[in-house]
Structure formats: C-alpha cells, structure tokens
N, C-alpha and C positions, 0 to 999 in steps of 0.2 A: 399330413402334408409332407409329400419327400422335397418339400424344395430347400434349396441353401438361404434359408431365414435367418439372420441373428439373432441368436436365443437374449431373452430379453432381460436376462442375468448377467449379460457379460457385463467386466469391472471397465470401467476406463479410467486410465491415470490420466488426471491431470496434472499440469507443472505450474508450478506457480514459484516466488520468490520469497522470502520475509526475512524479519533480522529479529537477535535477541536481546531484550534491552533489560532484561534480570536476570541476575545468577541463577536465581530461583528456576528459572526454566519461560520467562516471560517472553513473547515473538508476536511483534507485530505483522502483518499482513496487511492486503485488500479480501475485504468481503467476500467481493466476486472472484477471488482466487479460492475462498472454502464453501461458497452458496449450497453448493449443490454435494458437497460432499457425504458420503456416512463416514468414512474413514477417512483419518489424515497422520499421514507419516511425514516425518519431520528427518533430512539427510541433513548433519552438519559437514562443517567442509573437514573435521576429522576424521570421516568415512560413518560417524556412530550413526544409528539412525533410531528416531522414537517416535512412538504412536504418541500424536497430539491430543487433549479436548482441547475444544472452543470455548472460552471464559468470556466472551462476547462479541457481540458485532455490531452495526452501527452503518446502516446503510447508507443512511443521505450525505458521509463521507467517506464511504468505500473500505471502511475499517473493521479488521479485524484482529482479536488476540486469542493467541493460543496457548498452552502451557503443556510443558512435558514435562516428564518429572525422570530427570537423571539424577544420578546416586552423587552428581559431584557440581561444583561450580562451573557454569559454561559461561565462555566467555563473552562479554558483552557489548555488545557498541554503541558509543557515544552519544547522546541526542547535541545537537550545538541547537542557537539559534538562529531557526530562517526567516525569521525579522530581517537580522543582519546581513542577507545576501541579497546583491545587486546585480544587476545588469552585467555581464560581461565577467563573473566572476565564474573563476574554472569548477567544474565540479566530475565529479566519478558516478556513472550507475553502476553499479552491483545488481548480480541476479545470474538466473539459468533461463536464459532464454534458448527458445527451439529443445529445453534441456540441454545445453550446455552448461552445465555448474560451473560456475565459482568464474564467470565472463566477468570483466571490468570495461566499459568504454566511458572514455572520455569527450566532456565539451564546455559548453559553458549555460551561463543561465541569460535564457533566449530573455524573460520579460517577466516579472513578478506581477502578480494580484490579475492573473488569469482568472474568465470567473467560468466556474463548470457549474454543478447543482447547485440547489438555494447554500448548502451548507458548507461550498467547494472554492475556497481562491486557487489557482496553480500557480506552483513556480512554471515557468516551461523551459524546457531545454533542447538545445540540440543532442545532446549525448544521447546515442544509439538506445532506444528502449524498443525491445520487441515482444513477441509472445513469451511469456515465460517469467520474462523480467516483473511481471507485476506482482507486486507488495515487498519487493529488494530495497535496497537504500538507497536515496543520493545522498553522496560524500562530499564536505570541501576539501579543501585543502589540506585542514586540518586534523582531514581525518575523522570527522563528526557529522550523523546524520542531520543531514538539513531537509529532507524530503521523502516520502513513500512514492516509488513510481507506480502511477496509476492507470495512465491512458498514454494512447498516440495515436495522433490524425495520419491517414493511412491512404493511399489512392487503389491501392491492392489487396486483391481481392484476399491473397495470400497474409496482408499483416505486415507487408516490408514496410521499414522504416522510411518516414522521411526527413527525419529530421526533427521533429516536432514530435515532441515528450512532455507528458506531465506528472509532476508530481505535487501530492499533497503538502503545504507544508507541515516540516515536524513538529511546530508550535501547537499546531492543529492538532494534529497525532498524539503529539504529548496528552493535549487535552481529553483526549476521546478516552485514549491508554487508562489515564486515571480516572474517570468517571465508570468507565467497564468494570477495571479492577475494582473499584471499591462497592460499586452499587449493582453492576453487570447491565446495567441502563444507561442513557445516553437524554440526559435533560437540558433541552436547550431554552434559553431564556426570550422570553417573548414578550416585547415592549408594546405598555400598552397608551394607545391613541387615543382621545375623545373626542369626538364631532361636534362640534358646536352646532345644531342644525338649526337656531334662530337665524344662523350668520346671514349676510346677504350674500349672493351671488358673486364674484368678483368681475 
C-alpha cells in the first residue's frame, strides 16, 4: 500500500501530572493518566527525568502509584487532611497541563463530598484544571496535598475548562497509597446485610 497510513508502531506521549509523596521514589497519579501506558517517564521540576514502574493501580478511584528509583532523596509533598477543607477555602492546582510543566492555578473549593464512581467522593473546585493536569496536586494554603486532580466537566469538544474540577480527596488517596504499597491490591470492605424475608410487607 503506497498510501500515507500511520504505521501502527508509532509512540504517542501522553502528559499527565503526579506528585512524590516518598523520598524513596514514591508518585502518586490517576490511573487513567498510565492505563494504557508501556512506558513511563517521570520529568521532575529539577529538569532529572526517570523511567517509572507501576507499583499499582486501583481503578474504581482513578489511582495510581509509580516508583523510580533515583540515586538520591526527592523531594516530597505533604499529604494534609481533606477532611478538613471546606467550602470557600483557597486552594492551588499543580500540574502540566496542555504540557505546560510546572502551571499553578488558583481558586477555591467549589463543594465537598461530590459523588463520582461507587468509590469516588470530589472535592470540586473552581481552580483551572485542564488536560494534563491530571493525577497533579491540589494545595491549601498550607502548602499540603488535600486532593489528586481527577476530572472536569467540560462543554468543549477541545477540554476547555469551565470552572469545575475534581479532585480525589487525599484521605482517599492516602488510603489507596498504602494498601497498593503494602499488598499491591486494593480491598475494599463490604458490609454485610440480612433479609429477614419472613418480614411482612411494609
């Protein structure tokens, strides 16, 4: 066939965002930002860059951890508690959106206990989250991870932000983190119900 077909080897980069939450070489993510990956390369904002594995994932919260193994301590960012964050409280996104590295936009936190998948509460937020930005931080004030940006409701076809951003919370995240790292599985507990089927009808 002489025609201009794309050979079906070609790589495609995708961009995604995550943070490190161990010296060790620990980075969490979304999922859907390594699903489909074979390879994953890891740019910190010091320019270094390192081929990642996947130490696991965890779909029905959109999480992922990955580990590299640099010869030195990287630096880490804080988890806080998103318990603690309310309505109308400031927060920062972090991420590479459109591939821009090392983007920060600011807003605040739109409404907590957003609910997405069975396993999914949101923070929501106004602060700009767009392609790219997903599995980046949100920041308070503080300075400490209160959320993984996950999603945003979008009227374009293109991905432009509207204003509306989710992220996982980091309680959440935390949770997933160490159930992956320890077991590389993700066991959620599941309460159990009993029918009384004598009962009568109400």
């Amino acid at each position: 066939g002489g025609q201009d077909t794309p050979r079906r080897d070609m790589k495609t980069r995708a961009l995604g965002s995550g943070f490190i939450v161990d010296k060790a070489g620990y980075i969490i993510t979304n999922f859907h930002v390594v699903e489909k990956a074979d390879t994953i390369n890891v740019s910190l904002a010091s320019g270094d860059e390192y081929r990642a594995k996947v130490i696991g994932k965890d779909e029905g919260t959109d999480i992922a951890i990955l580990k590299v193994e640099a010869k030195k301590d990287l630096p880490v960012a804080k988890l806080g508690n998103s318990d603690g964050m309310t309505q109308g409280d400031w927060v920062l996104a972090i991420g590479s959106p459109f591939g821009l590295e090392q983007t920060v936009t600011a807003g605040i936190i739109s409404a907590t206990g957003r609910s997405g998948s069975r396993y999914q509460r949101f923070l929501q937020t106004d602060a700009a989250i767009n392609q790219g930005n997903s599995g980046g931080p949100l920041v308070n004030m503080a300075g400490e991870v209160i959320g993984v940006n996950t999603a945003i409701l979008t009227s374009s076809p293109m991905g432009g932000n509207a204003g509306v951003g989710f992220a996982l919370p980091s309680n959440t995240a935390a949770n997933i983190y160490n159930q992956l790292v320890k077991t590389g599985k993700v066991t959620r507990g599941a309460i159990g119900i009993q029918m009384q089927t004598d009962a009568a009808g109400a």
